[in-house]
N, C-alpha and C positions, 0 to 999 in steps of 0.2 A: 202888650208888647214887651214891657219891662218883663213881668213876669218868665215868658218863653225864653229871654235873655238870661234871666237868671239859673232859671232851668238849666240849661245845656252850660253854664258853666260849673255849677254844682255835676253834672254829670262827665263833663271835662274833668274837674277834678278827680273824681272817685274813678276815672280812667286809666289817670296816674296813681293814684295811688294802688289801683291794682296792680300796674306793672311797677311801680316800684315793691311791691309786694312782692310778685315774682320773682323780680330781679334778686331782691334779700333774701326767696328760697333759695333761689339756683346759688346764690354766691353762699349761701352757709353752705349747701350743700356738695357746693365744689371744696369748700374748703374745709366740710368733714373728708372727703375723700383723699385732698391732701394731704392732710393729717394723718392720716390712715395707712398711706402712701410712705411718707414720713417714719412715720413710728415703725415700721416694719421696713425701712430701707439698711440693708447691714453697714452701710458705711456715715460714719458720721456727719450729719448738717446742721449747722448752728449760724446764728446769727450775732454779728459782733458789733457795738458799738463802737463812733468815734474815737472812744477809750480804750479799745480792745475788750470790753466788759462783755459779759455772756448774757443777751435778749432772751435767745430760745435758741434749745437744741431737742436734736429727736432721741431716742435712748438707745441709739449705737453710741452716741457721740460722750450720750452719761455713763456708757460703762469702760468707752475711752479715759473716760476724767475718774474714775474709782466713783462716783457720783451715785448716791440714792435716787433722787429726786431730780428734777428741774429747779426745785425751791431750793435748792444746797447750791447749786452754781450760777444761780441768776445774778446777778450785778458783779460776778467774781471777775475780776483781771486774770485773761490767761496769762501776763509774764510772768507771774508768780508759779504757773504750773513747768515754764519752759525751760531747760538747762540756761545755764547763762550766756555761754556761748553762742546760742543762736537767738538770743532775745533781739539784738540789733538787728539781723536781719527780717526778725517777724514784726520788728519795728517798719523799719520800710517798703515791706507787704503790704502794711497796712494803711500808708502813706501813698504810695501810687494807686491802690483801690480809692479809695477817698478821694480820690484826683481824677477818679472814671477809666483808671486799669485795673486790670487783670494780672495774677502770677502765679506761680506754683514756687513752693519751699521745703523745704525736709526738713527734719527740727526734731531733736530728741524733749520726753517731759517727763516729768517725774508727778503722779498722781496723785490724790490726797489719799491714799493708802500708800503713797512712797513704792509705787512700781514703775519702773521705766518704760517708757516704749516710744518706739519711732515713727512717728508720723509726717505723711503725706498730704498736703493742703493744700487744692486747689480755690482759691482768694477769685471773689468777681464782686462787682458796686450793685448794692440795692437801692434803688432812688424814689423820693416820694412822688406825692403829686401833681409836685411842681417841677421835677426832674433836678434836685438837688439829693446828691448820694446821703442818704441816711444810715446806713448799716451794710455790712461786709456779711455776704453770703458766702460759705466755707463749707467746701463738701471735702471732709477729709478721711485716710485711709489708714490703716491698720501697715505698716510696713517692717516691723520690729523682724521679725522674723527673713525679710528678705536681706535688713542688713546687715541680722545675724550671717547668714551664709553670706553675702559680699567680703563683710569685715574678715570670717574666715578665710574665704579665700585669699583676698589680698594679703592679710599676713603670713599666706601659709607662700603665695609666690616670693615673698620679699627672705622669706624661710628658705626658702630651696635657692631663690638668687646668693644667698649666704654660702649656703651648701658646697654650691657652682663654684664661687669663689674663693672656697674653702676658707672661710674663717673658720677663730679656734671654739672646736667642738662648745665648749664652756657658754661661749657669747650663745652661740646659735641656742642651745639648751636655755637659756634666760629669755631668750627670745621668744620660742614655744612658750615657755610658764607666763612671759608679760602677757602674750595675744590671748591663753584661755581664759586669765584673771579680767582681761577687758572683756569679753565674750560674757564672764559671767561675773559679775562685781561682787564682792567681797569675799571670793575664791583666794585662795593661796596656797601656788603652787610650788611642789621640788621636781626635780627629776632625779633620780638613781641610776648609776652604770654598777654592775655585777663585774666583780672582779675575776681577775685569769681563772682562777680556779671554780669559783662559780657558789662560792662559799658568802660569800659577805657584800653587802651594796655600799659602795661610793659614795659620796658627794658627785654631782653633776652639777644643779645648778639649784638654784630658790634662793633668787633675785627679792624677794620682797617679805622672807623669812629673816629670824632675827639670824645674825651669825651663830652665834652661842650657838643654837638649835641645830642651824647647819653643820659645825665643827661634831657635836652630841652625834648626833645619828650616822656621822661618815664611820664605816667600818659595822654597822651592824650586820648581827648573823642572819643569813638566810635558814630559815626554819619556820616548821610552824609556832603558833602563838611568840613570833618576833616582833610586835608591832604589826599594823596596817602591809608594808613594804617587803618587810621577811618572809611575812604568810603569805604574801601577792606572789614574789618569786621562787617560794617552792610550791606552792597549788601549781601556780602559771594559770592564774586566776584572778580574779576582781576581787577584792577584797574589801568590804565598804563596813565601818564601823562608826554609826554615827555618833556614841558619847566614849569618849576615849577615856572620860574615868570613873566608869564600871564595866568596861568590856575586860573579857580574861587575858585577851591576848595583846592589852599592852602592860602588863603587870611587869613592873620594872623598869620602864618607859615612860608611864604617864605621867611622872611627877616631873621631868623636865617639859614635855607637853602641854602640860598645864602651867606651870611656871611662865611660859610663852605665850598663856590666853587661848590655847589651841584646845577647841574642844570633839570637831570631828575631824576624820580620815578617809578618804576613799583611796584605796591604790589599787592602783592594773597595771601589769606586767607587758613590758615593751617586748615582743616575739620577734626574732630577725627571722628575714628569706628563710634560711635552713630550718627554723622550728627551734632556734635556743632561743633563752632567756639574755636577752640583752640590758634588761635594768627594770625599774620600773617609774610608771606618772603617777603622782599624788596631787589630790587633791585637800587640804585642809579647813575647814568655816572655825570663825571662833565663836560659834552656837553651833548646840547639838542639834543635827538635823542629816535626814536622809538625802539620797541626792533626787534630782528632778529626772525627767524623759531628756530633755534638751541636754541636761548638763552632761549625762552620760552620752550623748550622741557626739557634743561638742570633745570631749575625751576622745571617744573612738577615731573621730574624724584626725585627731591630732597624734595618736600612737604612730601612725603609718608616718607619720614627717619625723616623727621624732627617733625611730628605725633608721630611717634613709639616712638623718643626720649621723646617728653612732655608726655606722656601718661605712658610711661614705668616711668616716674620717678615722676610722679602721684601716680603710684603706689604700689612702692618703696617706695614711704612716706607713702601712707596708709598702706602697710606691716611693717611699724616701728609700724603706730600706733595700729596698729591688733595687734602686740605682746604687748605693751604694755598693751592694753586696754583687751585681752586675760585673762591677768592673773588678770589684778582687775575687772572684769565685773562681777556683779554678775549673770548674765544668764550662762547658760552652753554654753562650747565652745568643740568643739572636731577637731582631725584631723583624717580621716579616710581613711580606706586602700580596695578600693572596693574587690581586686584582692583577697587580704588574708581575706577580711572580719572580720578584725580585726582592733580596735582602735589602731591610734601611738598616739597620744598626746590627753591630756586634761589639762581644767584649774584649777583651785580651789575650785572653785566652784560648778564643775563636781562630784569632791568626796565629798563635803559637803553634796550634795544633796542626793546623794547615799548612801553612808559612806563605799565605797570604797575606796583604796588606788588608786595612779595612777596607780603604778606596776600591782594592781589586774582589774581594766579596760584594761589595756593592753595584760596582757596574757591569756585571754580567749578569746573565740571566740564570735563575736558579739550575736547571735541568743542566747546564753546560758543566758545574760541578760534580755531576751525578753519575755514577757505573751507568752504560747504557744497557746492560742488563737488569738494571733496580729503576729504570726512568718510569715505565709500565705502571708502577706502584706509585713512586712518588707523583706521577701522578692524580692516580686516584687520593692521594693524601691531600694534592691541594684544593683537590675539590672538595672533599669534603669540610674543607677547612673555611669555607667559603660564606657560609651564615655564623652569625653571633653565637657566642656559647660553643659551638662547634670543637671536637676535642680529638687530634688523634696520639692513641695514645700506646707507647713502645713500638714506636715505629722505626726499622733501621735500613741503613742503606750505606751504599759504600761513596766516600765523599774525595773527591780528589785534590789533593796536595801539589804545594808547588814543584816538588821533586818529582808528580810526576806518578807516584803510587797513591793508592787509594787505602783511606782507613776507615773502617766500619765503626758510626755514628749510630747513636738509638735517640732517638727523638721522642719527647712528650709537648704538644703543641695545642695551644689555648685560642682562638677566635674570640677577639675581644671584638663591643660596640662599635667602637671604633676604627672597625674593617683591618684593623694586623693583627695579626699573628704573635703570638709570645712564645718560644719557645727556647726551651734547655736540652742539652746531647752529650751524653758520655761519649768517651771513647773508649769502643769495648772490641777493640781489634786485637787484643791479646786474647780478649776470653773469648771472641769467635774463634780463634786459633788454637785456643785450648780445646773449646767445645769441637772442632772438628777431629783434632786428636784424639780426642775422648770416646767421638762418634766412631770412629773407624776402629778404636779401639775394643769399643763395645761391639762389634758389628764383625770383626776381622779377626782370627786366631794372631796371637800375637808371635808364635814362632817361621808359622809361613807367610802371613799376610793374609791367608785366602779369608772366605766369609766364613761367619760360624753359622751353622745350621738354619737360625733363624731370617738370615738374609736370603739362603736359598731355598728355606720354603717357600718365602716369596715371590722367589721369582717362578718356581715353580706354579703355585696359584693363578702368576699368569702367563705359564704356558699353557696349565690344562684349562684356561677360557677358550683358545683356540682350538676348535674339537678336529681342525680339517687335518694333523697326522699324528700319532699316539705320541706320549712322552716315554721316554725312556731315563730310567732312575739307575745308577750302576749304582754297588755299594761295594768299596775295593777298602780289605783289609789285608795291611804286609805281614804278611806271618815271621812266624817269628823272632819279632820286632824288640819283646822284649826284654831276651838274651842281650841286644848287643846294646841297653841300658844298663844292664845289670855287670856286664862284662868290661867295656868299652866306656861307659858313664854316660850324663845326657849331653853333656858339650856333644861330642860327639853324634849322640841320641839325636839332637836337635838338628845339626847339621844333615843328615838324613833324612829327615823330615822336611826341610828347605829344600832339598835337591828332588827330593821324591815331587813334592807338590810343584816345582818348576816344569818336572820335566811329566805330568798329568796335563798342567794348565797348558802347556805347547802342544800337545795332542788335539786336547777337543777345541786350542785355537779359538775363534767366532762361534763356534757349534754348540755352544750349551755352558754351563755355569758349573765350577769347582768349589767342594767347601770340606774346609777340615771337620770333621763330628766329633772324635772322640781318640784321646790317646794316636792309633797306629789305622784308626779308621776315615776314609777320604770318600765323598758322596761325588758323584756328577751324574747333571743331568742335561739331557739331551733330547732334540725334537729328530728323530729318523723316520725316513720313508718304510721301510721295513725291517725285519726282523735280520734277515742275512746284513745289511748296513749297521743294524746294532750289534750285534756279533764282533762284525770287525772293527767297530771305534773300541768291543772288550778286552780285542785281541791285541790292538795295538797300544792300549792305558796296561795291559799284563806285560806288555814287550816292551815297556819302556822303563815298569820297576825292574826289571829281570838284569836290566846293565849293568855294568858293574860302578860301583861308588869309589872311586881311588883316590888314592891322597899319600903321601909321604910318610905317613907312618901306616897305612892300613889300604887293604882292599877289599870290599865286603861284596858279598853276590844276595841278593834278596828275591825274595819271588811274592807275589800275591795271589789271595781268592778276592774272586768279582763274583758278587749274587747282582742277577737284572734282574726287575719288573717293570713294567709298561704299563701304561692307561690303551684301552679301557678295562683290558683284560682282567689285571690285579688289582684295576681301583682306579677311581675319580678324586683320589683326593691327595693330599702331599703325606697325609698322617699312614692308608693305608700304603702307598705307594715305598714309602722312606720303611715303613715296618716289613712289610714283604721280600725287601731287594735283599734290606738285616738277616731275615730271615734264610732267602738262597746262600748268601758267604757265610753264615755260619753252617748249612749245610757243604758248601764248598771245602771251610777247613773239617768238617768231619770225613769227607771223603779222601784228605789225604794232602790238601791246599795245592797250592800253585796251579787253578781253574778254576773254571769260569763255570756260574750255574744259574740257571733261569727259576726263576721262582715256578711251582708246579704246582697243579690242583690237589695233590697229597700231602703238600709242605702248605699250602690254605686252608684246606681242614684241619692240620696238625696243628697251625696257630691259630685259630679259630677257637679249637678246643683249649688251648691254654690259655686262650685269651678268658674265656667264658668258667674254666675250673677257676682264674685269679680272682673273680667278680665275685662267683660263692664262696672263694675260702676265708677273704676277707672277713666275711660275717658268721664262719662257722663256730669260730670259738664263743662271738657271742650268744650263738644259738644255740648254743648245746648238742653242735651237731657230730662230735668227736666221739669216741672211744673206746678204752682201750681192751685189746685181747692179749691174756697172760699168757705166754708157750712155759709149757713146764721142762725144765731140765734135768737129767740122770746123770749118775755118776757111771764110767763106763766100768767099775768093777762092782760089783750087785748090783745096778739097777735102782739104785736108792732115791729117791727125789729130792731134787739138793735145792731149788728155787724154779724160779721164772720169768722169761722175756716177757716186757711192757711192748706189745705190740700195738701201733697207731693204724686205729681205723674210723673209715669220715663213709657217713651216708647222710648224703645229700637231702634235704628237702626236697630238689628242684630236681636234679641228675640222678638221684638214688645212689648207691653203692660205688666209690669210686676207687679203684686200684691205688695203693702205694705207691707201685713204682710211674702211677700217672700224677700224682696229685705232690707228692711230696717234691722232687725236682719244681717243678711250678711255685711251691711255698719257700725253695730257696731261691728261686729268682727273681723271685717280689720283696723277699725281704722277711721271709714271716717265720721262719724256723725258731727264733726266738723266742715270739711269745706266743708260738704253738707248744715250742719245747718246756716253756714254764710253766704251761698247762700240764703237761705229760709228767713233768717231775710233782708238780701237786697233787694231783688223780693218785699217781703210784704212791707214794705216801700215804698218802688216805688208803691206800688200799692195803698196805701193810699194814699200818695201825690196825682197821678192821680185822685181819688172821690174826695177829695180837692177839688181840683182842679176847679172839674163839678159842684160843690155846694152843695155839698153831708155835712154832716154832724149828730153830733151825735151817731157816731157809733164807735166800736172799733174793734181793728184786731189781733185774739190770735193766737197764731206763737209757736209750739212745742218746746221744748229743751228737747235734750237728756241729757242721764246721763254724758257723756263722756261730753258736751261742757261746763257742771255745774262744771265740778271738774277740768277742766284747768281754768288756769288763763287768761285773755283776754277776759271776755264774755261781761265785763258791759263795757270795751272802745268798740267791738262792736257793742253792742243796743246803746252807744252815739253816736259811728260815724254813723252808718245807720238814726239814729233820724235827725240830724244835716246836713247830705248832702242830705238829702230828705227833709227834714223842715216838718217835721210831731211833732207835738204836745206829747209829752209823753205819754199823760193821753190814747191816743187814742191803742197803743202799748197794747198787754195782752201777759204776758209769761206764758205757763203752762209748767206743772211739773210733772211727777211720784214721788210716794210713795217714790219708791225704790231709785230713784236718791237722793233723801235730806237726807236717811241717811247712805251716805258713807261723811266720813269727812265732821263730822255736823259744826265743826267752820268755814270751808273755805264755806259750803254751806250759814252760818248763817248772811257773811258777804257780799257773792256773792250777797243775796236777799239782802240787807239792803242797800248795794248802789244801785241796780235796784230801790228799793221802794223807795229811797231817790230822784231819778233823775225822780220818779213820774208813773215808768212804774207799769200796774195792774199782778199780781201773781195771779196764779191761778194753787191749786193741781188738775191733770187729775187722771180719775179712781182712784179715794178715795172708799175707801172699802173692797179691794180686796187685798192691800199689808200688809206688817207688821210690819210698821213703830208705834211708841209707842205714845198715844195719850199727852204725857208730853213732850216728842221732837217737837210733833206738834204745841205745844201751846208756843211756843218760833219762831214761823217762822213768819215770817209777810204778811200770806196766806190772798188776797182780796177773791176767790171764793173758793168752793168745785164742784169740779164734779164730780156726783154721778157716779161708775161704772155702761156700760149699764146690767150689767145682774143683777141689782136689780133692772131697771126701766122697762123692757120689759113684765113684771106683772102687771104693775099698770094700772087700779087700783084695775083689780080683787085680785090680790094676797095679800090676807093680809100679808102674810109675809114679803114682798116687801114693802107694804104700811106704815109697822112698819118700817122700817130700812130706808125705804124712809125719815119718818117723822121724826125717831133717828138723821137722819145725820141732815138734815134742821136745827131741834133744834140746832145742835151743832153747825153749821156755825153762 
């Protein structure tokens, strides 16, 4: 019995001891898996003694503490690791855990590598197994980085509340440099303002920089290789140079830098709103060293406050000088209220101008000062005036005064944040009054009043929009108009032109528009039902120059020619319509003046073709499309060959072969007889030289001049230069002449021939007979020939009448 007793407790035993067996797998087991657990959790857990000494930690918590091992910080006191400042309170952390609570602390530590970081502890009681706390279990957190951005923030609010309050620029600037240097310890910072001109950097602020240093560098040039700060603000770039003595660009520099203990530089350029260079941020270490990722992020985050700051207090100045300059300025100043549409403030010069009180600009409503013709506008002005920024600008309107008249104001107007309005206003009521003088002036013949030409093509363009009845274009020229300038003088002149254009403008009345064109020439135009209705508004603009002009010293009788054209017949357009009617009154005066002529489809083709010979004559001289044919001349006793007429002939590229007496009228009415004729005298030249040349002699070569190249100046340098670079003999040279060319400006004509006949070239008047030049003008020219016109010579010698005028003239020469 004993036996079986002993048995089963020997088998008892080894029952326990298997499950305690167990029991010491499972709990190693659990407690590899802890550890496991542990060692791979990213946030620190450690276990802390009564003493705060370090039991165990997992190896987040060793790379918190700069820690190799477990074996380096086992029995270590963390107050040693913790700023001093929060050691008291990780004192009584640990105080209430040991008491069986719980807390959370934030605690900055400095590592046994001497790196800072801020930490996060949540503190809870570990108790044995008697439930007496043994050890402070501490699951702590990484937070450096969060209170990096907090601290930034917060100093950057306490930055802008400065701002807000406008303290001076200086302080605020010390204030940025303290908060980056706490951000990043043992940073040393300046700031730099770039001065008006944009040449040299300031002293701003470096608060923690020796003075000396700071006095040294105020005023340095912006350029490159200036230092860190120079280079920074002309790149308008980051400039980072971490050993400041051997880098190139502070040569000249670095010896005060160094003397300071200063051995790197970072500087970046402060960029205001608009894209300038407002200063620059430096950063200084007194170890040569590159910068970090953080350190420059910390920088960037801080340009932007440190902007606001110079700018804000930029502008803070100019608001002193605004109010200042407000009230002495003599332009008009206002402060304006879009929302209420009423003025708050004005300056002084506000009510001079008006001779309103301020009280009385203020308590009315805007618009009530306003022309009720310009409200439309003003208006639309306050609307858009209405968001921030918002700008109108050279805005005018007419503003009314206490007397009662209105003075035309130009307004430029600013939409400030703060919902008014800022604006300034000349008073430009003289030069709207000029510029309307101006305008009519420009726009109006200044002897009648009427419009000039280009007012009433205008209005013509928009008659002919309306297609529903033709337009009708008069074109009325007073013949013989100007005799009684030349007679009578233009006072007079003028005053006839005043009465003439009154008593047109009272005719066509509401009916159509009157414009002076030119000299003695008068346009209107009118919308008529038909053709017999346009007639009679020609008959009655003819019957009303036809009056008589009376006056106390004179009575004149005048008559005029009227050319019509009408849409659609002669044209859609103001250009053909105005050229066609031109076209009928100069037909009109050829027929005899004093009537009326309808533009006709033989006077459209006739200018059609002039129009179209002007287009090719233009480019014929440069084409080579000229030339000429010599007529040979005899002497009328043997028959001798004595020279030869330079006769001008043109074939066309385009038109082929065109007649003289088509083409050449056309070249004087454009203008081109000039330097077709100096073509003409060059060719003949040449051409003489050439018989020269061949042995040719005894001959001369007579070369037309128009009227137009006798009455510019330049004609006799050149017949010399043509003489001279051809080497042609003078004597050989003949210039003829018209009648009518010698007497327009008989003295310049008188002097034109007298150096030709002096350099020995022969003169000779063409078709003598025919014009009506005075035979006492004539006998002052220093005429070599006369040629006879041919329609007295194509009689001879039956025609005795012929044979008399023939033998008249001969005598005379």
């Amino acid at each position: 019995m004993q036996q079986d007793s002993d048995e089963s407790e020997l088998l008892e035993l080894r029952a326990k001891v298997l499950a305690q067996e167990e029991t010491n797998r499972r709990l190693a087991l659990s407690h590899g898996r802890l550890r496991a657990i542990l060692d791979n959790e990213p946030e620190c857990v450690k276990l802390l003694g009564a003493d705060a000494c370090v039991l165990d930690m997992n190896p987040a918590g060793l790379r918190m503490l700069e820690a190799d091992s477990l074996e380096e910080v086992q029995n270590l006191c963390v107050y040693t690791l913790i700023v001093e400042e929060y050691r008291q309170a990780f004192r009584d952390l640990l105080a209430r855990v040991h008491k069986g609570g719980s807390g959370v602390l934030e605690f900055e530590i400095v590592g046994l590598k001497q790196g800072r970081r801020w930490l996060e502890t949540h503190a809870s009681p570990l108790r044995d197994e008697s439930g007496a706390v043994s050890a402070m279990l501490g699951i702590t957190r990484d937070i450096t980085a969060r209170k990096h951005v907090d601290q930034l923030a917060g100093g950057q609010n306490e930055i802008l509340s400065a701002i807000v309050a406008q303290r001076p620029l200086v302080a605020i600037l010390a204030d940025i440099a303290r908060l980056h240097e706490s951000l990043n310890p043992g940073s040393i910072c300046s700031v730099l303002l770039l001065d008006a001109d944009g040449l040299r950097v300031l002293h701003g602020a470096g608060p923690s920089l020796p003075e000396e240093y700071n006095q040294a560098i105020d005023g340095l040039e912006v350029g490159e290789a200036r230092g860190s700060c120079g280079t920074a603000a002309h790149r308008r770039e980051r400039v980072v140079v971490a050993d400041i003595a051997s880098h190139p660009w502070w040569e000249g520099y670095r010896e005060v830098a160094l003397a300071h203990g200063l051995r790197a530089c970072w500087s970046t350029p402060v960029i205001g709103r608009t894209g300038a260079v407002l200063g620059t941020f430096a950063v200084y270490y007194r170890d040569r060293r590159e910068p970090e990722t953080r350190e420059i992020e910390d920088i960037d985050r801080l340009l932007t406050t440190t902007a606001l700051a110079i700018e804000s207090a930029g502008l803070v100045e100019r608001l002193r000088e605004r109010d200042c300059f407000f009230d002495l300025s003599t332009d008009i100043y206002c402060i304006f209220n879009p929302a209420t549409e009423r003025i708050v403030q004005v300056n002084p010069t506000f009510c001079r101008v008006t001779g309103f009180t301020a009280e009385e600009l203020t308590s009315r409503h805007y618009l009530e000062f306003i022309h009720p013709e310009d409200r439309p506008q003003s208006v639309d002005a306050l609307d858009d005036l209405q968001a921030p920024g918002a700008r109108v600008h050279k805005f005018a309107s007419r503003f009314l005064c206490s007397d009662g008249d209105y003075r035309w104001l130009e307004w430029e107007s600013n939409a400030a944040v703060d919902g008014l309005a800022y604006a300034v206003a000349r008073d430009i009521t003289q030069q709207r009054q000029a510029e309307s003088q101006l305008d009519f002036a420009a726009t109006h013949d200044a002897i009648t009043g009427l419009p000039h030409h280009l007012a009433l093509e205008r209005f013509l363009i928009a008659m002919l929009a309306d297609e529903s009845r033709p337009v009708w274009v008069y074109f009325v020229g007073l013949d013989r108009f100007l005799t009684i300038n030349e007679s009578m003088g233009h006072v007079i002149g003028d005053h006839v032109l005043r009465g003439m254009a009154e008593r047109m403008r009272q005719v066509i009345a509401d009916d159509g528009c009157i414009a002076r064109f030119a000299g003695d020439e008068f346009v209107i135009v009118s919308a008529q039902p038909d053709r017999a209705s346009a007639l009679a508004l020609a008959a009655r603009l003819r019957a009303a120059v036809a009056l008589p002009i009376e006056s106390d010293n004179f009575r004149l009788l005048l008559t005029a020619s009227v050319g019509i054209s009408h849409s659609p017949n002669d044209g859609t357009t103001p250009h053909d319509l105005l050229r066609r009617a031109e076209a009928a009154m100069t037909k009109a005066k050829r027929e005899g003046r004093d009537c009326i002529c309808e533009f006709s489809v033989e006077q459209m083709v006739d200018t059609e073709e002039r129009l179209v010979l002007g287009i090719h004559l233009r480019a014929a001289v440069v084409n080579g499309e000229f030339a000429l044919h010599y007529q040979p001349q005899f002497e009328a006793e043997g028959r001798a060959l004595s020279g030869f007429e330079a006769l001008l002939r043109w074939t066309s590229s385009d038109l082929g072969p065109v007649s003289p007496d088509r083409f050449i009228p056309v070249a004087e009415a454009l203008g081109l007889m000039p330097e077709i004729g100096h073509w003409v005298l060059d060719e003949s030249c040449r051409q003489a030289r050439a018989w020269l040349d061949r042995g040719h002699s005894g001959f001369t070569l007579s070369v037309n001049v128009s009227g137009q190249q006798l009455q510019r100046s330049g004609l006799v340098a050149q017949v010399a230069d043509a003489l001279r670079r051809h080497d042609v003999p003078p004597e050989i040279l003949g210039i003829e002449l018209t009648e009518s060319s010698l007497m327009e400006n008989v003295a310049r004509v008188h002097s034109t021939l007298a150096d030709l006949k002096s350099m020995g070239v022969r003169l000779a008047l063409d078709d003598f007979g025919t014009g009506y030049s005075s035979l006492a003008y004539l006998k002052q020219f220093p005429i070599d020939k006369l040629k006879i016109d041919q329609v007295f010579v194509r009689g001879l010698p039956e025609d005795a009448d012929d044979n008399a005028i023939a033998r008249t003239i001969v005598a005379m020469g």
